[in-house]
Z-matrix of the N, CA and C atoms (Angstrom, degrees):
N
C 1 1.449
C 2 1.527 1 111.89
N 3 1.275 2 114.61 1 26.57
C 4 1.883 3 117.24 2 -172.50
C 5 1.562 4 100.53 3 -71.79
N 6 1.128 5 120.75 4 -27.09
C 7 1.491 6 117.35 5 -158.18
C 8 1.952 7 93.41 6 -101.29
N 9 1.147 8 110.48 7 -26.76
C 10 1.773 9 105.39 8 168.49
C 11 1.397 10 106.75 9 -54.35
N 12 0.911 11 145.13 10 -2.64
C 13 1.888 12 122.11 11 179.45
C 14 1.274 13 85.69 12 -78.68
N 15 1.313 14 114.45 13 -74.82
C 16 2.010 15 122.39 14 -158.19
C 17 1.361 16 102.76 15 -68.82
N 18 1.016 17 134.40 16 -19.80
C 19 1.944 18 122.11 17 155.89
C 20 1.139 19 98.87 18 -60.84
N 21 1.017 20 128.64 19 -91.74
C 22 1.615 21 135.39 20 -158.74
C 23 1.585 22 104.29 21 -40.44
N 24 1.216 23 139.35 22 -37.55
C 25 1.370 24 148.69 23 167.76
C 26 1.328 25 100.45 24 -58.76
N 27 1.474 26 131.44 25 -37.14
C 28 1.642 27 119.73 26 -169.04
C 29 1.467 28 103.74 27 -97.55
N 30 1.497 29 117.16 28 -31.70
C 31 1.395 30 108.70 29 -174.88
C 32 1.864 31 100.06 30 -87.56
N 33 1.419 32 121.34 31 -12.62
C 34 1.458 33 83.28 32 154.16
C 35 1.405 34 129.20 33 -103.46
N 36 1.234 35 117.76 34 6.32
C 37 1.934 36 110.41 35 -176.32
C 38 1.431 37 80.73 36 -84.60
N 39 1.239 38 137.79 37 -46.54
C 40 1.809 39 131.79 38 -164.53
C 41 1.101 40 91.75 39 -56.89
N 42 1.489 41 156.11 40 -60.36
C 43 1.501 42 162.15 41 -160.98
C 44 1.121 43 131.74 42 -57.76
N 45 2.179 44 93.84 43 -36.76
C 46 1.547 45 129.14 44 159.27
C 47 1.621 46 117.60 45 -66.45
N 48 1.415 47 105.99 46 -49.91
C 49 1.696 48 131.81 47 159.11
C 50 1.544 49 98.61 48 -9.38
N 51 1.932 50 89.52 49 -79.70
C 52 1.580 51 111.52 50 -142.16
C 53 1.558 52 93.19 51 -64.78
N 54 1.901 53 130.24 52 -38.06
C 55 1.002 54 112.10 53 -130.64
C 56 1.583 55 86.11 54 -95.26
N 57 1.147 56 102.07 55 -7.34
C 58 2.008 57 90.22 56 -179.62
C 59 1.518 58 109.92 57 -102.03
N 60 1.400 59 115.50 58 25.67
C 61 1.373 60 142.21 59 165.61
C 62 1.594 61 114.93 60 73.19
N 63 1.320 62 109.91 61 11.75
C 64 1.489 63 111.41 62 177.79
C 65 1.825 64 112.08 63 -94.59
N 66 1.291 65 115.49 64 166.71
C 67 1.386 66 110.79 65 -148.18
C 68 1.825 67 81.11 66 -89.77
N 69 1.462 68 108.83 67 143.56
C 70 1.250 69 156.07 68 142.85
C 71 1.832 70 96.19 69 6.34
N 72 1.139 71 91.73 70 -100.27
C 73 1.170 72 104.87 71 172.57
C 74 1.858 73 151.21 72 -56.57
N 75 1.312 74 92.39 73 7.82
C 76 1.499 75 109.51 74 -178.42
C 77 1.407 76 122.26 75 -91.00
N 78 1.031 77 110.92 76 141.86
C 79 1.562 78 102.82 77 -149.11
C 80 2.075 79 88.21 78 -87.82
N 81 1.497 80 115.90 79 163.57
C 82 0.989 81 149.90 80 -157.29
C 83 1.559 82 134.73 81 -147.22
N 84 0.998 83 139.26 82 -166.48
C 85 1.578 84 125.73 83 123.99
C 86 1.697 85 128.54 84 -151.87
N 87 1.651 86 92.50 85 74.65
C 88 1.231 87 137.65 86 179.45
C 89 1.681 88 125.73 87 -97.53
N 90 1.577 89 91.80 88 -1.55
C 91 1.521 90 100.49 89 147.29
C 92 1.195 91 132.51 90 -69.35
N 93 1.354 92 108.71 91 158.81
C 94 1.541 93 119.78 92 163.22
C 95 1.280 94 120.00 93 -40.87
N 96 0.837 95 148.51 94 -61.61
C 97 1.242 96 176.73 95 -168.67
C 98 2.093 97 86.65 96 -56.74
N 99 1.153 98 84.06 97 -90.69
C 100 1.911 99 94.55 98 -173.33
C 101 1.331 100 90.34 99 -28.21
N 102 1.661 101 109.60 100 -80.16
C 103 1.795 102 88.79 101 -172.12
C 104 1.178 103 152.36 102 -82.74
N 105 1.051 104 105.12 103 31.44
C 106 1.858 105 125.63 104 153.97
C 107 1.242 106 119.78 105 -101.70
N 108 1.199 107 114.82 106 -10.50
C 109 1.591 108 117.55 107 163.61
C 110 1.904 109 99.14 108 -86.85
N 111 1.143 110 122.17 109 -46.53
C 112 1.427 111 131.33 110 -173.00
C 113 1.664 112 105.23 111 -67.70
N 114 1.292 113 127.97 112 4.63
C 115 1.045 114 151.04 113 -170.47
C 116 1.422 115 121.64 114 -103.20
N 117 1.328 116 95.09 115 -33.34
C 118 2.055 117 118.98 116 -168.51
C 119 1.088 118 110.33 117 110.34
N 120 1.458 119 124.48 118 -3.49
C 121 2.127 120 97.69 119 -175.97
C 122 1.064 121 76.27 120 -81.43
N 123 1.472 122 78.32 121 168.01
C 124 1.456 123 127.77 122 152.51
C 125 1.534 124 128.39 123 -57.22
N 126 1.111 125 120.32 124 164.27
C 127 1.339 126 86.97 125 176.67
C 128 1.725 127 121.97 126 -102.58
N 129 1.342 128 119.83 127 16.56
C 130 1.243 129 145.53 128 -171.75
C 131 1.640 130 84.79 129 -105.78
N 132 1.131 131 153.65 130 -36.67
C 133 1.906 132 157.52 131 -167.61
C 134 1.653 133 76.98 132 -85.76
N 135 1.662 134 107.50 133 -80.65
C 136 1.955 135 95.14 134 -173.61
C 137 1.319 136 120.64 135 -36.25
N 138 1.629 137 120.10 136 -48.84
C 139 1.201 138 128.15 137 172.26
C 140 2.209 139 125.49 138 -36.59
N 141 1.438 140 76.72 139 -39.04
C 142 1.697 141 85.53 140 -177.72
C 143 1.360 142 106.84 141 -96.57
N 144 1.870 143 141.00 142 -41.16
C 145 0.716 144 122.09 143 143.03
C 146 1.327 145 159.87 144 19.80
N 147 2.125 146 82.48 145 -78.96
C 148 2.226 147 96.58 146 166.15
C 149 1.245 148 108.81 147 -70.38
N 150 1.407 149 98.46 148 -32.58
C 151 1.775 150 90.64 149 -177.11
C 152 0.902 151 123.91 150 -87.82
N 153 1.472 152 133.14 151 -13.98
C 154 1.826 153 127.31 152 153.30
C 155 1.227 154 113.13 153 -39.10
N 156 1.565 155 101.11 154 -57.02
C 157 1.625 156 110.29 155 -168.68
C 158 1.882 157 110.98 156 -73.58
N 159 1.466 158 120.63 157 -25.57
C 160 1.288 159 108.78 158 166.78
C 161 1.754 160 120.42 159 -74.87
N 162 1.557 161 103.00 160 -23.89
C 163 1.466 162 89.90 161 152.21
C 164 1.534 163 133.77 162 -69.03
N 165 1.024 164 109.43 163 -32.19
C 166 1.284 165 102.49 164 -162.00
C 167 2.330 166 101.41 165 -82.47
N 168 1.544 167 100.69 166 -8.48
C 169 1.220 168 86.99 167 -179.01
C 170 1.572 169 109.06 168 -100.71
N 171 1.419 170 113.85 169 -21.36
C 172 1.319 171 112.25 170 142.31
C 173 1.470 172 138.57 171 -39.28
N 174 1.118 173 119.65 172 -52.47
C 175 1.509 174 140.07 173 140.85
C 176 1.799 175 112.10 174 -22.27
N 177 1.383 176 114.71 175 -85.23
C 178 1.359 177 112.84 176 177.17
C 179 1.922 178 109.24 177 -57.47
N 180 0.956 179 111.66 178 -9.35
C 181 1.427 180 96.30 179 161.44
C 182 1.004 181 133.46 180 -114.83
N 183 1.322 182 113.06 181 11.08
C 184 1.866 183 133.00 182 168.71
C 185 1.771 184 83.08 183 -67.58
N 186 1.760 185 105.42 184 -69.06
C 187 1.470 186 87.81 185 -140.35
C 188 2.009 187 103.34 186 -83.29
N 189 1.478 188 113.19 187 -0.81
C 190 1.412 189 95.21 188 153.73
C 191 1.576 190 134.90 189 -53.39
N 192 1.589 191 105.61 190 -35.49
C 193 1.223 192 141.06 191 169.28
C 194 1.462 193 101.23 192 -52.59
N 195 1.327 194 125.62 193 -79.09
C 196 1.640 195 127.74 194 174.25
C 197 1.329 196 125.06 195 -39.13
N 198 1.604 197 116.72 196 -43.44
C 199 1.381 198 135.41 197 -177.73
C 200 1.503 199 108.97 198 -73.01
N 201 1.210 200 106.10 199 -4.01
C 202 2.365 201 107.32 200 -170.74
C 203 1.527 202 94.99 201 48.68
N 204 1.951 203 130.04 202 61.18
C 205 1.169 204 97.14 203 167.99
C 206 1.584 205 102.40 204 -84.86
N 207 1.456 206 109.97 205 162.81
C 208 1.685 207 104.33 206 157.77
C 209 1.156 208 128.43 207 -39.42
N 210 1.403 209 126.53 208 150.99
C 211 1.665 210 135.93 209 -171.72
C 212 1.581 211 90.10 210 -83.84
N 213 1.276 212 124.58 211 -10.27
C 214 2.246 213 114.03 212 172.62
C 215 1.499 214 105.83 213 -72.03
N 216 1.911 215 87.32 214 -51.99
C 217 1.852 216 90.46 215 175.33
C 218 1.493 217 133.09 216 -51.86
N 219 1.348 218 106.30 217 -46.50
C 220 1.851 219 130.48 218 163.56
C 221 1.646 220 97.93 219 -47.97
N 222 1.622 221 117.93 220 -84.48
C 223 1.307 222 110.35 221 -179.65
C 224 1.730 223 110.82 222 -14.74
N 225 2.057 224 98.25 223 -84.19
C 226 1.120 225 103.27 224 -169.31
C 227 1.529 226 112.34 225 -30.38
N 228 0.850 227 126.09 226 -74.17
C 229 1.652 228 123.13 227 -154.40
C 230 1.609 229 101.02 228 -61.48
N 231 1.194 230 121.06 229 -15.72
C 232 1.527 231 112.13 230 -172.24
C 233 1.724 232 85.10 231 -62.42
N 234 1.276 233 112.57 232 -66.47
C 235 1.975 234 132.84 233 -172.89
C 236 1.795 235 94.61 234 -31.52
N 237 1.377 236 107.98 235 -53.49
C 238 1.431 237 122.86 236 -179.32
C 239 1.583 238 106.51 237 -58.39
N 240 1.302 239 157.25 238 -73.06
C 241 1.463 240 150.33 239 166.08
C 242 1.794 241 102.93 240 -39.52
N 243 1.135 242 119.23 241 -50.40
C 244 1.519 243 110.61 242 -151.88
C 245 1.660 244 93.39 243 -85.25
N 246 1.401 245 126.53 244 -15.05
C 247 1.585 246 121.78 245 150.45
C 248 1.435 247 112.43 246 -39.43
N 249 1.607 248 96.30 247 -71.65
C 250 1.762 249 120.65 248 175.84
C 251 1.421 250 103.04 249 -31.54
N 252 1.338 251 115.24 250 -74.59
C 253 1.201 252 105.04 251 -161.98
C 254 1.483 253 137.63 252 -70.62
N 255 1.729 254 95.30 253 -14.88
C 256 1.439 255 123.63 254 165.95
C 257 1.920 256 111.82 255 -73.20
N 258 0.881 257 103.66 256 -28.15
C 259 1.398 258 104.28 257 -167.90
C 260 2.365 259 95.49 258 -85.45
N 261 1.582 260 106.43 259 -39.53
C 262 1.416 261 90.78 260 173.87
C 263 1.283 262 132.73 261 -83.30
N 264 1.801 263 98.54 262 -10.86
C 265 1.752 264 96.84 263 179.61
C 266 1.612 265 98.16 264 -84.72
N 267 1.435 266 124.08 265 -19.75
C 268 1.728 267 124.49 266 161.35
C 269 1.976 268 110.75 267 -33.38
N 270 1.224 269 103.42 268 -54.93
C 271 1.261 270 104.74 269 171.11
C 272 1.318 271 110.47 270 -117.84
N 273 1.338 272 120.63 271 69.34
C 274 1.227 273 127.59 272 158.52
C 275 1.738 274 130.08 273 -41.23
N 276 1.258 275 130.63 274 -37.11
C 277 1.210 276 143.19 275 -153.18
C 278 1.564 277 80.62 276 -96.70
N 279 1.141 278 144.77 277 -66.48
C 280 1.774 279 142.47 278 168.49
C 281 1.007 280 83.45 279 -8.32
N 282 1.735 281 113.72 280 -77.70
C 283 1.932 282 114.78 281 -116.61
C 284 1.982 283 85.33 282 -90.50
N 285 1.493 284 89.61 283 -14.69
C 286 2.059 285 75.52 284 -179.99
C 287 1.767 286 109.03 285 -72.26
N 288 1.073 287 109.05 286 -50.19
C 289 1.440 288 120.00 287 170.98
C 290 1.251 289 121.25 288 -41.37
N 291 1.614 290 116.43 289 -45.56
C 292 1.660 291 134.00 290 174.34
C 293 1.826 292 104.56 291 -60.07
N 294 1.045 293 112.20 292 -45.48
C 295 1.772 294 137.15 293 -174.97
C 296 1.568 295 73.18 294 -56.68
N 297 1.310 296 122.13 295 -107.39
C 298 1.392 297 153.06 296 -149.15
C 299 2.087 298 92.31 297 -35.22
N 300 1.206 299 119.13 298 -17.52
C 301 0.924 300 116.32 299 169.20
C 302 1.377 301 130.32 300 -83.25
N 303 1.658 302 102.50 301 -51.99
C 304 1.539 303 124.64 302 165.60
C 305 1.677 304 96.26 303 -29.49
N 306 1.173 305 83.47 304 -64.23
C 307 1.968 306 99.64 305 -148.77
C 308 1.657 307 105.45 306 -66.78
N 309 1.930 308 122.47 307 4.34
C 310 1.045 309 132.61 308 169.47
C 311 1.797 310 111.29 309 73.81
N 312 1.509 311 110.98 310 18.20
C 313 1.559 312 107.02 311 171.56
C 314 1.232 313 111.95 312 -88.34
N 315 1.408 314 139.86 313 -4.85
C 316 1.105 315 123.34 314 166.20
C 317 1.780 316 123.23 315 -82.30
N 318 1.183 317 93.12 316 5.35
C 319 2.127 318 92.38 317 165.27
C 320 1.290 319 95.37 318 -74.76
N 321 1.388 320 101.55 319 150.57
C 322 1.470 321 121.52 320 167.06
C 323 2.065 322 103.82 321 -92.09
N 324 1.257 323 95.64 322 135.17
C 325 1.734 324 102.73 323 -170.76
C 326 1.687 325 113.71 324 -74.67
């Protein structure tokens, strides 16, 4: 699943693209990436970030892989995360704020 982070990142800003009627393919910065920097990381925090999350989807497809689930079930859940992930970069400014919490920057020093 190494190559699912940056699919799932293109098939939803393209999806985002289409639905606010601008063409597909035009560049933006409605990536992942853009908005976690537009967020406050750093770009070494964004940097680790993709790669938490490409482990961990690597991970769920090791052990689909181990388990012999079906390639419908695999599909499905791929459709199932890239919802997920389409539905939090939808409200991006939440889940940046929620982040900025995790990560303890919203205390005042």
């Amino acid at each position: 699943m190494t190559e699912v982070t940056p699919l799932i990142d293109m098939v939803a800003t393209t999806v985002r693209r289409m639905r606010k009627g601008r063409r597909p393919f035009e560049p933006d910065r409605t990536h992942v990436h853009h908005i976690l920097l537009a967020a406050g990381f750093s770009q070494q925090e964004t940097l680790l970030m993709i790669a938490m999350l490409a482990v961990h989807l690597n991970f769920i497809g090791i052990v689909m892989y181990m388990l012999h689930w079906a390639a419908w079930i695999q599909f499905g859940v791929f459709w199932l995360l890239t919802g997920l992930y389409f539905a939090t970069v939808e409200h991006a400014w939440r889940f940046g704020r929620w982040l900025q919490h995790q990560w303890g920057r919203d205390r005042q020093p």
